[in-house]
C-alpha positions in Angstrom: 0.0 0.0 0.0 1.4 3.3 -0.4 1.6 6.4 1.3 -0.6 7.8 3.8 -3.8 10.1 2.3 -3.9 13.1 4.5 -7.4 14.1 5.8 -7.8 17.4 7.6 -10.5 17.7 9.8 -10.3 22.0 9.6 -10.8 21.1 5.9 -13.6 18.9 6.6 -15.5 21.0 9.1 -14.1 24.4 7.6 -12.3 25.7 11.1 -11.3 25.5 14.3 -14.4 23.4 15.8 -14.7 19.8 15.9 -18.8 19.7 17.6 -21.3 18.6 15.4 -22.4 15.3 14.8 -22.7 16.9 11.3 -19.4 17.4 10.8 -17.8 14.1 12.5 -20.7 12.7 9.7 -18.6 14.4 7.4 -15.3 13.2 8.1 -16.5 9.5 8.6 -17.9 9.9 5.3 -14.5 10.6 3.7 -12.7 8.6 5.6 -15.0 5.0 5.3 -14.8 6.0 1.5 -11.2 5.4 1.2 -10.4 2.6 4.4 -12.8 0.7 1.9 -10.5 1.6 -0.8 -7.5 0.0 1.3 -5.7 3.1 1.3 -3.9 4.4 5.0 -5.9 7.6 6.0 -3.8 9.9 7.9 -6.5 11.9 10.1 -4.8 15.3 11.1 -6.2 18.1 14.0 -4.1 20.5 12.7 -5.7 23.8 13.2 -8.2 22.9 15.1 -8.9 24.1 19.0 -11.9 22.1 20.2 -13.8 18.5 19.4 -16.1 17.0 21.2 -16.9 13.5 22.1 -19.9 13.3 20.1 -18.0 14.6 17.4 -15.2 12.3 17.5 -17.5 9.1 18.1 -19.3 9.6 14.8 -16.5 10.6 12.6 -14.4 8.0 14.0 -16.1 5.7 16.5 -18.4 4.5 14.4 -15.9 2.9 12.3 -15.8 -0.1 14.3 -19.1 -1.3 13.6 -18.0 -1.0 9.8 -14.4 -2.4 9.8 -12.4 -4.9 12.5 -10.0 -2.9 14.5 -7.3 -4.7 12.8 -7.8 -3.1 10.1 -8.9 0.6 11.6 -5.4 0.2 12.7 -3.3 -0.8 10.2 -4.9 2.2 7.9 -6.1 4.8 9.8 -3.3 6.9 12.2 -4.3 10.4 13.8 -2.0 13.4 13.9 -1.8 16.9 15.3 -3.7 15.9 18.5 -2.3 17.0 21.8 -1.9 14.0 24.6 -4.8 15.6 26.5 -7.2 15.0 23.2 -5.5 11.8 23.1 -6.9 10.6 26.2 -10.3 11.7 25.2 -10.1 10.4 21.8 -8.8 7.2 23.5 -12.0 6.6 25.9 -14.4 7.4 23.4 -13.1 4.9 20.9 -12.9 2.1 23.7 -16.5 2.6 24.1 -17.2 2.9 20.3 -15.3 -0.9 20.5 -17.7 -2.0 23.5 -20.4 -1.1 22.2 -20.2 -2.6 18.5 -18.9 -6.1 20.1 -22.8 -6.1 21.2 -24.6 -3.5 20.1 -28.1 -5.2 21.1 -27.0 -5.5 24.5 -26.0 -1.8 25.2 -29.5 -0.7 23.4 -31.6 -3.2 25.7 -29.3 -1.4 28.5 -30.1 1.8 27.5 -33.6 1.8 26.4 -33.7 -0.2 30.5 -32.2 2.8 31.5 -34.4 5.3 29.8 -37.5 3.6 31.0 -38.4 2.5 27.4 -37.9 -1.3 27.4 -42.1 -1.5 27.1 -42.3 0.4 24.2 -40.7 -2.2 21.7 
């Protein structure tokens, strides 16, 4: 495979702010299109001040119900993220993997939660 594609999120979203499920839509879009390509994705922050968790769970978390992790990690590597955003982006995508190992479960456990397990 050859080199990495870059994909800049500031691009993407068109500044400095990473917090719509919109615009993590977005970015999943672009990136899905070419991890089903085979091509390694190279997911920079650069320029960018703020993202969210519900941003970074749909334009990335939601890979793993698409593709193994094997493979999320063999093609897709993030850059320009401070260790802080690290950590964040790190907890989020451990329960994007949690979640799509069982994805009835945690929606049974949820709707539970929510008081909505009648209304199937």
């Amino acid at each position: 495979m050859g080199e990495k594609i870059p994909v800049h999120a500031f691009d993407i979203v068109a500044g400095p702010l990473c917090v719509s499920t919109e615009d993590g839509q977005a970015v999943y879009d672009k990136i899905a299109h070419l991890l089903h390509e085979g091509k390694k994705v190279d997911l920079s922050f650069k320029g960018v001040e703020t993202f969210i968790p519900t941003f970074l769970n749909t334009a990335i978390g939601q890979l793993y119900g698409e593709f193994n992790e094997e493979r999320i990690r063999d093609l897709l590597s993030i850059s320009h993220i401070s260790q802080e955003d690290n950590n964040l982006l790190k907890h989020v995508l451990d329960n994007a993997k949690a979640y799509f190992k069982n994805p009835v479960q945690f929606d049974m456990a949820w709707q539970e939660e929510m008081g909505c397990e009648n209304e199937r």
